[in-house]
C-alpha positions as MATLAB code, in Angstrom:
seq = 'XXXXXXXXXXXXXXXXXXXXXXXXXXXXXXXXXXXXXXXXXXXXXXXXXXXXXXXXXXXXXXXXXXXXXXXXXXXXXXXXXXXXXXXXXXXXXXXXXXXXXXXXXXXXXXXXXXXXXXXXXXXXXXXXXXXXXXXXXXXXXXXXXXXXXXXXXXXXXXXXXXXXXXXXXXXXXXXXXXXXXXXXXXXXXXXXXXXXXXXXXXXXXXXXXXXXXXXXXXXXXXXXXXXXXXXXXXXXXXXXXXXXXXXXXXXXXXXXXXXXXXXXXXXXXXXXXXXXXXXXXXXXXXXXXXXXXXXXXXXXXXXXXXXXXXXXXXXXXXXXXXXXXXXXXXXXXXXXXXXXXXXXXXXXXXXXXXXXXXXXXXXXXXXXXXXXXXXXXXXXXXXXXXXXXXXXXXXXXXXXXXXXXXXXXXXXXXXXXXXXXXXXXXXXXXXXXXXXXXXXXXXXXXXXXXXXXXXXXXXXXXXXXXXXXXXXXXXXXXXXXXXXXXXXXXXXXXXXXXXXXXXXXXX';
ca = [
       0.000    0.000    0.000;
       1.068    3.311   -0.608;
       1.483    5.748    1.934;
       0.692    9.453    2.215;
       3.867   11.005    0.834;
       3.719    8.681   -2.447;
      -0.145    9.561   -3.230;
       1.167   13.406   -2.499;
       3.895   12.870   -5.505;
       1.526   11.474   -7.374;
      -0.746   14.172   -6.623;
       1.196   16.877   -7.319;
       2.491   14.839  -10.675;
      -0.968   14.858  -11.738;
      -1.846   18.283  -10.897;
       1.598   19.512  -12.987;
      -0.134   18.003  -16.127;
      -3.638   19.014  -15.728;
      -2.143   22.390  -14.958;
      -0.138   21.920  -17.848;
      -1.932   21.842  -21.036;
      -3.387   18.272  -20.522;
      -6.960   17.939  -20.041;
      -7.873   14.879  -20.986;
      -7.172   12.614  -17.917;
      -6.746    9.441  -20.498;
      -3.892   11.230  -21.504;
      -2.103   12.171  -18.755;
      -2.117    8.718  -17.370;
      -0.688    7.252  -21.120;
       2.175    9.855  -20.737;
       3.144    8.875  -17.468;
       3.100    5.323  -18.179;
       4.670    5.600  -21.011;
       8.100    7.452  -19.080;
       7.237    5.092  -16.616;
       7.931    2.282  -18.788;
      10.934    4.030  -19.969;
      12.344    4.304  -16.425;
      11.562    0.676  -15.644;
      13.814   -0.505  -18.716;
      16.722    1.291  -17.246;
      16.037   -0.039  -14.014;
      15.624   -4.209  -15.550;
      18.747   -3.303  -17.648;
      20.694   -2.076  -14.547;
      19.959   -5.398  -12.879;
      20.635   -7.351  -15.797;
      24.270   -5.490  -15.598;
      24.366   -6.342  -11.710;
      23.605   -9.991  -13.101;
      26.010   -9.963  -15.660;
      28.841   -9.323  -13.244;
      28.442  -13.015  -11.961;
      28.442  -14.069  -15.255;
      29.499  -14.790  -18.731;
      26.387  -12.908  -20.064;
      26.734   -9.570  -21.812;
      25.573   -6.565  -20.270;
      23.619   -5.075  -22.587;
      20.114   -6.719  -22.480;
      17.722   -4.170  -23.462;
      19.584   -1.519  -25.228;
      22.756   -2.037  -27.417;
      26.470   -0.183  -26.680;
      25.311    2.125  -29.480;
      21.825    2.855  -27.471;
      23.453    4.065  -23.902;
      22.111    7.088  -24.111;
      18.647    6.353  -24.582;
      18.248    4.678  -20.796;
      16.786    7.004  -18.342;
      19.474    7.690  -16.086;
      20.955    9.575  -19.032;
      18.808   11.463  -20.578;
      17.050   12.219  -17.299;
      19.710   14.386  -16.147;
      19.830   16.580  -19.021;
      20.271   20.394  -17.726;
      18.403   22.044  -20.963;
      14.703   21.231  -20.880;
      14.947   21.874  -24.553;
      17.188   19.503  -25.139;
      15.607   16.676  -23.043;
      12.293   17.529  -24.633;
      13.646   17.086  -28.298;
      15.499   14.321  -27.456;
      12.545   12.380  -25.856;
      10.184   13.041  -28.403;
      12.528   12.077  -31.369;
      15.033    9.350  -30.095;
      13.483    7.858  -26.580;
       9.681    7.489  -27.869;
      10.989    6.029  -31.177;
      12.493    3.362  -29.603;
       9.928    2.628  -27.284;
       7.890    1.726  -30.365;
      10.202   -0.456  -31.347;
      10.722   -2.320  -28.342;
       8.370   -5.106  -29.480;
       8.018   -8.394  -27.544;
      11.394   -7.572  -26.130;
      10.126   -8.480  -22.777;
       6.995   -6.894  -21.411;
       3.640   -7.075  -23.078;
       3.544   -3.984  -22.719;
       5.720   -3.198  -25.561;
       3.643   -4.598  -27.871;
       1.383   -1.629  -27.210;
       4.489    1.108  -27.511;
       4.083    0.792  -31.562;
       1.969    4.432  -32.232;
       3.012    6.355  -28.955;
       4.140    9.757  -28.987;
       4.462   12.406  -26.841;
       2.010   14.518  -26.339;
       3.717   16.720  -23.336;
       4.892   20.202  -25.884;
       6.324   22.224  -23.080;
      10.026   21.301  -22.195;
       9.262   22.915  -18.398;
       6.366   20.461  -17.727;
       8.221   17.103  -19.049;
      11.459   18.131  -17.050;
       9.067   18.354  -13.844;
       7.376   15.475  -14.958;
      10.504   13.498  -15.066;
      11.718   14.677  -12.131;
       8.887   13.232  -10.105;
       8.919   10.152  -12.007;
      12.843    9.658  -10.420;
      11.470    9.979   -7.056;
       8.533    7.447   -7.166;
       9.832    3.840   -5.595;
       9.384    2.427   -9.314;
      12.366   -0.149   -7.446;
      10.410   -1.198   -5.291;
       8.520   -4.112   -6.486;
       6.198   -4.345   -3.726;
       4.418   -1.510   -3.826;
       4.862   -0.813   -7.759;
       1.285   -2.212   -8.384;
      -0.308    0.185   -5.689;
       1.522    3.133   -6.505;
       0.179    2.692  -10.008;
      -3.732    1.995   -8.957;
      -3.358    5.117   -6.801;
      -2.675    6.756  -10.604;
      -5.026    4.722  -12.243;
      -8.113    6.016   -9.737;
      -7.827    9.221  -10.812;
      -9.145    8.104  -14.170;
     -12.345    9.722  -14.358;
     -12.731   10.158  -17.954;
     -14.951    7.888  -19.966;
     -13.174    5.809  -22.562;
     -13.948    6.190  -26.378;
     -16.230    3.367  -25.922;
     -18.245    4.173  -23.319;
     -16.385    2.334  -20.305;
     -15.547    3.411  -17.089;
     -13.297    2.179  -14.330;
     -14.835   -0.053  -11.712;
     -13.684    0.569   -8.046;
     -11.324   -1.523   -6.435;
     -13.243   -2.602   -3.623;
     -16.193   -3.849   -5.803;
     -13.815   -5.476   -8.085;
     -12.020   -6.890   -5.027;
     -15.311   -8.202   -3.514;
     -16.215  -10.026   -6.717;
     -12.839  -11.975   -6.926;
     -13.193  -13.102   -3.545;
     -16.514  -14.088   -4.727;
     -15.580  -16.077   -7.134;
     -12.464  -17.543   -5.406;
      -9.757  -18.597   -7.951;
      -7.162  -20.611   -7.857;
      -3.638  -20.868   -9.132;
      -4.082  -23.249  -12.192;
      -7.310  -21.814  -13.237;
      -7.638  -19.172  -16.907;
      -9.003  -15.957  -16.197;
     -10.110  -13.811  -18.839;
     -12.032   -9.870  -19.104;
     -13.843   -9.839  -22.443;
     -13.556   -5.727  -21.958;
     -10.724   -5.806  -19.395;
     -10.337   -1.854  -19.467;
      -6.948   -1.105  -17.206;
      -7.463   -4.829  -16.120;
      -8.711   -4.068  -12.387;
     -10.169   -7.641  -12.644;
      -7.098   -9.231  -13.725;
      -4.802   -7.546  -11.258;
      -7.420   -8.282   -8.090;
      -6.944  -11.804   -9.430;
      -3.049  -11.758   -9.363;
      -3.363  -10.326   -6.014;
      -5.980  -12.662   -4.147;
      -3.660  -15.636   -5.186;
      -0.578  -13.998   -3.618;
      -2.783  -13.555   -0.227;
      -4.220  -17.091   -0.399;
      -1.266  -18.789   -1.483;
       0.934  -17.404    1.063;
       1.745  -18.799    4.482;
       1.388  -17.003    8.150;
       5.633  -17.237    8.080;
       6.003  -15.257    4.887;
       3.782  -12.058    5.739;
       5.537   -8.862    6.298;
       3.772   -6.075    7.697;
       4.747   -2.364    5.711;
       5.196    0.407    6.636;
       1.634    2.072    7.701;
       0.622   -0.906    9.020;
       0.025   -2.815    5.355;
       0.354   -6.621    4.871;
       3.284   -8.183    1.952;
       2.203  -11.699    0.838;
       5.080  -13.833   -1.072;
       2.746  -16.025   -2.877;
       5.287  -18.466   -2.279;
       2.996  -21.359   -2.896;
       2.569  -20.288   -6.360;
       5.924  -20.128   -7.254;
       5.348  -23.899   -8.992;
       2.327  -22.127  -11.563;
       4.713  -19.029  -12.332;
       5.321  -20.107  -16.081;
       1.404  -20.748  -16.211;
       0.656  -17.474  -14.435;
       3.212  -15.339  -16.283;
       1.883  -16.979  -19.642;
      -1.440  -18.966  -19.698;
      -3.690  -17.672  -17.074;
      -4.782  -13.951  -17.898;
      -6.567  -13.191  -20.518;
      -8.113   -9.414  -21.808;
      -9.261   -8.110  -24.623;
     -10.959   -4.147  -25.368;
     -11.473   -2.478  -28.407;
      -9.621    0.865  -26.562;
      -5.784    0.479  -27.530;
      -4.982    3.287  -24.653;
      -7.016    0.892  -22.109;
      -4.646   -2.025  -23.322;
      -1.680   -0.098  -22.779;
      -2.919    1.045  -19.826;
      -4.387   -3.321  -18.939;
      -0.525   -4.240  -20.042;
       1.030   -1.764  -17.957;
      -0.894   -2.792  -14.952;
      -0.099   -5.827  -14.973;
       3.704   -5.800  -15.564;
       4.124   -3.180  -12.467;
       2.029   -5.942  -10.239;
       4.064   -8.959  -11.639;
       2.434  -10.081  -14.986;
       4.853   -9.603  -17.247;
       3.379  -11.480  -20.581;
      -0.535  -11.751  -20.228;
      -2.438  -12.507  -23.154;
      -3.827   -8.934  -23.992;
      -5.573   -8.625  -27.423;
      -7.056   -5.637  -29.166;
     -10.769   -6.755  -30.253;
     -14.623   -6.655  -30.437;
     -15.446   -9.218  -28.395;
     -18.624   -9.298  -29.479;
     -17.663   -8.919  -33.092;
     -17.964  -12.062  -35.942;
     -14.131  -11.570  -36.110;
     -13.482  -12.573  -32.535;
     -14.311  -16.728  -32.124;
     -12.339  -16.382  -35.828;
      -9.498  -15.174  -34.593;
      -9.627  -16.925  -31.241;
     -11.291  -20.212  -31.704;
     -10.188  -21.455  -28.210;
     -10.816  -18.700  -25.673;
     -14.079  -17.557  -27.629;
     -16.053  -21.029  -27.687;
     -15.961  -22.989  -24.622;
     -16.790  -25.901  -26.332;
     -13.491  -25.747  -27.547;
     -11.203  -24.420  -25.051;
     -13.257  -21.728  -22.978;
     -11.646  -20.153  -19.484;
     -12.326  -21.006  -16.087;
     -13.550  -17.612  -14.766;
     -14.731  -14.733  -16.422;
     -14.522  -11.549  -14.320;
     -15.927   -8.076  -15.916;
     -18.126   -5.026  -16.010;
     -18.908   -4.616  -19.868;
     -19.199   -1.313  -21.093;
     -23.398   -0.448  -21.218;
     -23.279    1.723  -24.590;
     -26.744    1.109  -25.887;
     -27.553    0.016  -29.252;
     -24.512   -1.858  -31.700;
     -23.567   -1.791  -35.160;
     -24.569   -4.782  -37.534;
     -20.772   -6.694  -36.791;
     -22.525   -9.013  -33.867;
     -21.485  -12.903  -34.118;
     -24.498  -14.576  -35.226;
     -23.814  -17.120  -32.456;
     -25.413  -14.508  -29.837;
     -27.924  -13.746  -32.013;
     -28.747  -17.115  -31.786;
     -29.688  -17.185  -28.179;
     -31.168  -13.232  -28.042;
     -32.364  -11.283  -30.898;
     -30.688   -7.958  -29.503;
     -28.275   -5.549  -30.348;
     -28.017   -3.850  -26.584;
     -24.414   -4.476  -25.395;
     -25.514   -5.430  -22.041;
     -27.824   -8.293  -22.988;
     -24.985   -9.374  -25.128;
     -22.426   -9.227  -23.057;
     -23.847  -11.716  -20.753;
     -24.323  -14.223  -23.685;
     -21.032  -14.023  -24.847;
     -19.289  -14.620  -20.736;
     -21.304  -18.017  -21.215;
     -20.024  -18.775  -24.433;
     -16.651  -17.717  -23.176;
     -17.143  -20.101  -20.345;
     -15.784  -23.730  -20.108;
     -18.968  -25.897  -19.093;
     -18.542  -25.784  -15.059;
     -16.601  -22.308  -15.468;
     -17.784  -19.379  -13.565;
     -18.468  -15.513  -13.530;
     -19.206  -12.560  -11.794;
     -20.306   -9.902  -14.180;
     -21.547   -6.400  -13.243;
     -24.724   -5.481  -15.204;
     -26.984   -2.267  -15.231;
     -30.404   -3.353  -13.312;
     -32.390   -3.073  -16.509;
     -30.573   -6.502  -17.437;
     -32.677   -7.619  -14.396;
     -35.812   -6.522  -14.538;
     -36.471   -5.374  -18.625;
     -39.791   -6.702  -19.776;
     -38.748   -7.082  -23.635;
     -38.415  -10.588  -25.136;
     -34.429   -9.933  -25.201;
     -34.544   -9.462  -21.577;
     -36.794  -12.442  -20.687;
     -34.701  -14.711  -23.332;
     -31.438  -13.511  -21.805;
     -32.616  -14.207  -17.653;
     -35.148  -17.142  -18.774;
     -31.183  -18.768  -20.822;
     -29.692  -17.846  -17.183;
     -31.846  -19.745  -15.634;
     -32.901  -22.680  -17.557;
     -29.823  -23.635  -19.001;
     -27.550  -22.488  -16.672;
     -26.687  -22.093  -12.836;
     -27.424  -18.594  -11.742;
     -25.851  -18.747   -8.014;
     -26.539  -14.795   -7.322;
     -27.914  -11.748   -7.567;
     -26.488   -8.778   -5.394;
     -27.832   -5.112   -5.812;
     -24.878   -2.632   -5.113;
     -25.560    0.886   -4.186;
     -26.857    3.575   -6.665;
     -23.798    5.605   -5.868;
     -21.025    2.780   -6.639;
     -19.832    4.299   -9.760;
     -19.424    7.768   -8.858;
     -19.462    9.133  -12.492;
     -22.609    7.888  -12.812;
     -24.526    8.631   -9.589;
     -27.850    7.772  -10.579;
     -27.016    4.277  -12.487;
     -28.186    1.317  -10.730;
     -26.272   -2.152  -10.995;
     -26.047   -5.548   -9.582;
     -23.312   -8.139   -9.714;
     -24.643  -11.461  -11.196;
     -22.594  -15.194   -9.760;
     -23.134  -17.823  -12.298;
     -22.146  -21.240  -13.528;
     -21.995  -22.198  -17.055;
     -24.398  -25.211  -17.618;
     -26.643  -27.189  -15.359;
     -29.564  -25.991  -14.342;
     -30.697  -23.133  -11.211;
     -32.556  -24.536   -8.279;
     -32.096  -21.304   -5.798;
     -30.808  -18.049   -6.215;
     -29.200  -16.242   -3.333;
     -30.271  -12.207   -3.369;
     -28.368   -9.539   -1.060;
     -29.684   -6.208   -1.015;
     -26.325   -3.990   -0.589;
     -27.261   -0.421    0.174;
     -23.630    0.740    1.466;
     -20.126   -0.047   -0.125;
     -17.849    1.862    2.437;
     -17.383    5.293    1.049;
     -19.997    8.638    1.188;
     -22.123    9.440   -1.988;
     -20.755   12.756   -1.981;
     -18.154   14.233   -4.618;
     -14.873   13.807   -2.517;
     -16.176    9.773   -1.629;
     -14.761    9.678    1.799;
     -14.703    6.494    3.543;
     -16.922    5.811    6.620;
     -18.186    2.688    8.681;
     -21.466    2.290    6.909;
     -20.299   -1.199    4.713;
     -22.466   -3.860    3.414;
     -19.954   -6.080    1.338;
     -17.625   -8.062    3.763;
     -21.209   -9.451    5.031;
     -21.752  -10.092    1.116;
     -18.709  -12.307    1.187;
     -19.685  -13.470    4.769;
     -23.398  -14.624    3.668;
     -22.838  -15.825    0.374;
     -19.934  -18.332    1.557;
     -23.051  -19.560    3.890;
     -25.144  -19.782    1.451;
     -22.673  -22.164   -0.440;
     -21.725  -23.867    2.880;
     -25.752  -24.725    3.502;
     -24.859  -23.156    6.948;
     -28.532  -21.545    6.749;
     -31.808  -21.565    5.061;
     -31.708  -17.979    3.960;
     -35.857  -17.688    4.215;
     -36.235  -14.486    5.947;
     -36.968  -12.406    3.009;
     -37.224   -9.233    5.731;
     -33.401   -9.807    5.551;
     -30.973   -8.441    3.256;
     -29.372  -11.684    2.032;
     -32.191  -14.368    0.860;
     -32.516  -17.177   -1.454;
     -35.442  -17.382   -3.639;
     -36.585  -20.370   -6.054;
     -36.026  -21.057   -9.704;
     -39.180  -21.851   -9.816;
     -40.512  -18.743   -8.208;
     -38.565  -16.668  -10.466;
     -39.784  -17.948  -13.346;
     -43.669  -17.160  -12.136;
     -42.569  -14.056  -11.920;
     -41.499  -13.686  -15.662;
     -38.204  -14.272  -14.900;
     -37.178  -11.255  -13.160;
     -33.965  -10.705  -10.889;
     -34.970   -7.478   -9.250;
     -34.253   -8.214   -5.857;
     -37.314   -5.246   -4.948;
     -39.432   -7.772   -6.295;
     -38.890  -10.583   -3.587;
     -37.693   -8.271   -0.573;
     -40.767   -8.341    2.174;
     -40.835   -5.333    4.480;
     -40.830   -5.977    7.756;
     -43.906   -4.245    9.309;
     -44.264   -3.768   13.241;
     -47.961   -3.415   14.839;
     -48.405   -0.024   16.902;
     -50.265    0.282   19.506;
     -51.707    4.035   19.789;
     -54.427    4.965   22.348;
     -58.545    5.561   22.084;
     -59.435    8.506   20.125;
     -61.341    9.789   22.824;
     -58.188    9.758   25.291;
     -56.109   11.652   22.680;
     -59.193   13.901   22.412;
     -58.437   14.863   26.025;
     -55.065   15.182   26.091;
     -55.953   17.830   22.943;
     -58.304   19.282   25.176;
     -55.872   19.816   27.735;
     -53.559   21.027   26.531;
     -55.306   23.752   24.467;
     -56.733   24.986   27.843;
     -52.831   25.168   29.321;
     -52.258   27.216   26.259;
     -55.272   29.715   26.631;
     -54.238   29.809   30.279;
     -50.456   30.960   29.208;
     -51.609   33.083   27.126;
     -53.923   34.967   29.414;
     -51.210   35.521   31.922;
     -48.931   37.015   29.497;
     -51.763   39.220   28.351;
     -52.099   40.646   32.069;
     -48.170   41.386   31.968;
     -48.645   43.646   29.211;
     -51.179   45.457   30.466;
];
């Protein structure tokens, strides 16, 4: 975790470039990342030369004798800001593009950069601040760059925005996976999902000898019982795809800095006729499929006419919600599992999309859960309504298990502060019960409770947990009219009294 003085760098680092001709917040997070990445190279060459030392290897790794002096600690200590800027922009950025599968994933996303910071003050500042962020220090590299990542506010160009941490944390733990499992984000965005993923294994796979408390009172897990699924976990378990190349860069760079160097990142439609063509195994869990799909799909309305007819198939729509939750299933090996965030109009929507897409759910599938998250989750969008739906791919749904969630932890006001008003750890806490059989869940005056498959479909399908909820209602006991009459009575005669007497006084 990072602690206060880090967020304040990255604070003022942000404020530098908003201040400094960069609006767009997409951008100044691509810009950073980009010298970022840049730094980081210098930093895995230096340790490659530290390496080299005990070795026959040569030194150079990453950049040739001929391309010294494009490693940070070089150019980063140029006095001229005109310089350094002109040098960056035509020598450093040109060679990021051509990094290409040299290591990181992320390079693969390098190809089109460029910079976009024009004033040679603000990228000397920029850089600066950059050389004094613990980019070393590998275990707090992932949380330094979340902290930079949650200022993302902005929209991307297709409609997505970023989901908060402790949601997406809440679903992993939902969904519980484990070290040789696939997990894949059909529109991974900066790959929240994936990372929580990364993260939860290090926690669970760690033992009570290996923890190390940080500073600020933070917990290290090694992950040391992992160690044996590193080459699957560096190279077959994380899968993303999004049709925004700045997310991917963004997804790739995420990932790297929290010790996924080489996940499977593609640029794509997912819900395009090109995708199962292009990847037959991930796209059609009939042949291949993942174990876990964890995402919140972008909701942008209405698509274009480039939908696989394989969705089609199962609901005549072209809404990208209703879709979306088709295509996790066909993602899905038979026995895999999601938890997918959807707007509450996936729940509720009375048009024969809607009914086909809850009634396939259902029917042919195992929905496990429904849970209703606050209105104010997403705090760009105060007013949107969502829910988190737990399901298994095939079978068929006996029970569903509902939790009405009306806090998350945090204020619905602008700055989001955090208080003790927090529904989801009993999410976590009643939904493992639920699993366990530990209760019957039948107190619908409660806010977890199951309801029947068979229930649901009486009720024409529908998931809205308002539509099974009983109030509670508590008999009052109030006295005789007449006795309240009197008490009226009285006390309209103390009041004619008081105001007699203060009559006399101003006499």
């Amino acid at each position: 975790m990072v602690n206060n003085q880090i967020k304040n760098d990255i604070d003022r680092l942000w404020l530098d470039c908003a201040t400094g001709g960069i609006s767009n917040s997409l951008i100044i997070i691509e810009q950073i990342s980009f010298l970022i990445f840049a730094r980081l190279l210098d930093i895995e060459e230096a340790q490659h030369e530290r390496n080299a030392l005990r070795s026959d290897e040569s030194p150079h790794h990453l950049f040739r004798v001929d391309q010294q002096t494009l490693r940070w600690q070089n150019w980063s200590r140029m006095i001229d800001g005109e310089d350094m800027l002109k040098f960056v922009r035509d020598e450093v950025f040109p060679h990021l593009r051509i990094l290409g599968g040299k290591k990181f994933t992320f390079s693969e996303y390098m190809k089109n950069v460029s910079l976009q910071i024009s004033k040679a003050s603000l990228l000397v500042s920029v850089v600066e601040q950059i050389e004094r962020l613990p980019l070393d220090n590998t275990d707090i590299q992932g949380d330094l760059y979340e902290y930079l990542l949650s200022k993302l506010t902005t929209a991307g160009i297709h409609g997505q925005f970023r989901t908060p941490r402790h949601i997406i944390k809440l679903m992993v733990e939902l969904i519980d996976p484990k070290p040789s499992e696939t997990i894949g984000d059909p529109a991974c965005g900066t790959a929240g999902f994936l990372v929580a993923t990364i993260e939860y294994l290090r926690k669970t796979c760690s033992t009570p000898e290996s923890l190390e408390t940080l500073e600020g009172g933070s917990k290290s897990y090694s992950g040391e019982l992992i160690e044996l699924k590193q080459k699957h976990i560096q190279y077959g378990m994380f899968y993303g795809f999004d049709f925004d190349a700045t997310m991917l860069r963004l997804a790739a760079m995420n990932l790297m800095l929290h010790g996924v160097e080489n996940p499977d990142l593609h640029y794509m439609d997912t819900l395009s006729k090109a995708f199962p063509e292009k990847f037959p195994a991930i796209a059609d869990g009939d042949k291949g499929g993942l174990d876990i799909i964890l995402s919140n799909p972008p909701f942008k309305g209405t698509l274009a006419e480039d939908v696989h007819p394989s969705l089609l198939k199962i609901v005549q729509t072209r809404k990208s919600e209703l879709l979306f939750v088709v295509l996790i299933l066909r993602m899905l090996k038979s026995g895999g599992r999601s938890a997918t965030i959807v707007p509450d109009g996936v729940l509720f929507g009375s048009s024969k999309a809607h009914l086909a897409v809850r009634e396939y759910l259902l029917d042919h599938n195992q929905l496990e859960g429904v849970v209703s998250l606050p209105s104010g989750v997403f705090r760009s969008f105060a007013g949107l309504s969502t829910a988190i739906l737990l399901f298994t791919k095939g079978g068929r749904t006996q029970d569903v298990f509902f939790y009405d969630a009306q806090a998350d932890g945090f204020s619905q006001e602008e700055k989001c502060q955090e208080n003790a008003d927090n529904d989801l750890s009993d999410v976590l806490t009643q939904y493992r019960r639920w699993r366990n059989g530990e209760s019957d869940f039948t107190d619908r005056t409660a806010k977890a409770f199951k309801v029947s498959a068979a229930e649901i479909r009486a009720q024409n399908f529908e998931l809205s947990i308002n539509r099974y909820r009983e109030t509670g209602h508590q008999e009052m006991k109030c006295e005789e009219p007449k006795v309240i009459l009197a008490h009226m009575l009285m006390l309209e005669a103390e009041i004619q009294q008081d105001m007699a007497e203060l009559e006399a006084m101003l006499r």
